[in-house]
C-alpha positions as CSV (number, residue, x, y, z in Angstrom):
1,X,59.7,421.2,226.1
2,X,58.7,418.3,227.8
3,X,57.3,415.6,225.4
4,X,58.9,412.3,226.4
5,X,58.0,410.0,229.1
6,X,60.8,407.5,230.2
7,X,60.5,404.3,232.2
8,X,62.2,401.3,233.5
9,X,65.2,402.5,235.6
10,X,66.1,401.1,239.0
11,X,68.7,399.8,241.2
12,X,70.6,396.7,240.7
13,X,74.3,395.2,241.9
14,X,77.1,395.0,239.3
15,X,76.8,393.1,236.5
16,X,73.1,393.1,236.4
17,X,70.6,394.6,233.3
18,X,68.1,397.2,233.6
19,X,65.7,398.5,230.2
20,X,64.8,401.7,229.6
21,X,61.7,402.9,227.4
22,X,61.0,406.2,225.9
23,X,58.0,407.5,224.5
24,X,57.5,410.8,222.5
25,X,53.9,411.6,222.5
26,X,54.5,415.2,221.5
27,X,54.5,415.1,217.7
28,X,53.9,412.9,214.7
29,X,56.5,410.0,213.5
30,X,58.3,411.6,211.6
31,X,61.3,409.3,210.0
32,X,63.7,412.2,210.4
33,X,64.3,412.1,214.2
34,X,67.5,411.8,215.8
35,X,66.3,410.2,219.0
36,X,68.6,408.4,222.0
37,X,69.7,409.1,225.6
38,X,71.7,411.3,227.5
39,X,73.0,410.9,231.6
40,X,73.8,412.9,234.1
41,X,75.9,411.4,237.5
42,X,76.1,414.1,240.4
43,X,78.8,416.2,240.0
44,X,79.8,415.3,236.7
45,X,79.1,417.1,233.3
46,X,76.1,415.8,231.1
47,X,77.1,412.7,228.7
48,X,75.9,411.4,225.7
49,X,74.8,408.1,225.8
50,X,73.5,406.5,222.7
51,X,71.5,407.9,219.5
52,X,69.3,406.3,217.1
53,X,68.4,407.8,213.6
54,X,64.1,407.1,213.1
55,X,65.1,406.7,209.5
56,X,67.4,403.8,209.9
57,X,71.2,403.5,209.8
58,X,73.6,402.4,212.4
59,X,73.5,404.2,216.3
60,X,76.0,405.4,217.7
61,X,77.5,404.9,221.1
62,X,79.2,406.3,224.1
63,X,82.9,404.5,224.3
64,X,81.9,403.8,227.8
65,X,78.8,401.6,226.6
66,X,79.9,400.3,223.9
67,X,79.3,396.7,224.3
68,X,77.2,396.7,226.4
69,X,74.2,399.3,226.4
70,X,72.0,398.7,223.0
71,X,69.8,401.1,221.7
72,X,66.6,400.2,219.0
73,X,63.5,401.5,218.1
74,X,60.0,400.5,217.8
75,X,59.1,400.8,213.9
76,X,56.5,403.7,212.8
77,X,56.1,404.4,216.3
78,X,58.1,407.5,218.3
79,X,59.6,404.9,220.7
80,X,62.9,403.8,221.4
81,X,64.7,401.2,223.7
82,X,68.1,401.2,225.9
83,X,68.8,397.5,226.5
84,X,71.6,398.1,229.5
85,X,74.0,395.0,230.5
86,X,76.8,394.2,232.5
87,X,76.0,397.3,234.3
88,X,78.8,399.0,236.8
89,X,78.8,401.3,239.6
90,X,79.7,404.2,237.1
91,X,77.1,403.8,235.4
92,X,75.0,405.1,238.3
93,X,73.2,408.7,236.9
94,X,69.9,410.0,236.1
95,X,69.4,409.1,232.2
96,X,67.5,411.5,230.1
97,X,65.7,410.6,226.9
98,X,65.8,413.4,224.5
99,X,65.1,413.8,220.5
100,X,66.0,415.9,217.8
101,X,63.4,416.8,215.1
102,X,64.1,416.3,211.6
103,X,67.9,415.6,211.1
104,X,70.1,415.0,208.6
105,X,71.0,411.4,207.7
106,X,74.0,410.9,209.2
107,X,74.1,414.0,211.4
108,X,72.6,412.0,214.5
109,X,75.8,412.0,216.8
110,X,75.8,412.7,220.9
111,X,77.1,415.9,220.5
112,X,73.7,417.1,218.5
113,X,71.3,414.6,220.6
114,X,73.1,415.8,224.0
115,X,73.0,419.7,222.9
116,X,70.5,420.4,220.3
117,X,67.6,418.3,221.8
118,X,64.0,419.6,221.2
119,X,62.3,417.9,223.8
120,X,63.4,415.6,226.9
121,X,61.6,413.8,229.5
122,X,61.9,413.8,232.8
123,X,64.6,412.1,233.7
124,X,65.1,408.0,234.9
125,X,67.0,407.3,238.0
126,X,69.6,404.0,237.4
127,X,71.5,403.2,240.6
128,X,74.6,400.5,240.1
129,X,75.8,399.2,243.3
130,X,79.0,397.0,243.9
């Protein structure tokens, strides 16, 4: 189901940053979600991006952002944050925000967020040029 609204992508030239925001308005904070961000580039499989546990602890990453994509949260609140630097051409897809309900500690990985979402939002175009 549809219950997250997602904002802030773009187009900008190599190198250049770009924020995305998510919101879920579907559902009460609950400090138990997995929350984060998944992409799709045309004509290549869906991706993990980055994940976020509401309940603290350490995100986890994509190797291919690592260093340069950071994900946080807004505390209390069911809204999250994709800080995205140095930006490159493959980095050009449509990025999803997604959440998992009431997780685990330690269970919020991109495999779960990227398969096992409850709700996603519609979907954030980021363009990279070169």
């Amino acid at each position: 189901q549809v219950h997250l609204v997602e904002s802030g992508g773009g187009s900008v030239q190599a190198g250049g940053s770009l924020t995305l925001t998510c919101v879920d308005s579907g559902y009460t904070f609950y400090r138990s979600n997995c929350m984060g961000w998944f992409r799709r580039a045309p004509g290549k499989e869906r991706e993990g991006v980055a994940t976020i546990y509401t309940g603290g602890g350490s995100p986890t990453y994509a190797d291919s952002v690592k260093g340069r994509f950071t994900i946080s949260q807004d505390n209390g609140r069911n809204k999250i944050y994709l800080q995205m630097n140095s930006l490159k051409p493959e980095d050009t897809a449509i990025y999803y925000c997604a959440v998992v309900r009431r997780v685990v500690s330690g269970s919020c990985g991109l495999e779960k967020l990227t398969h096992e979402y409850n709700s996603w939002g519609q979907g954030t175009q980021v363009t990279v040029s070169s």
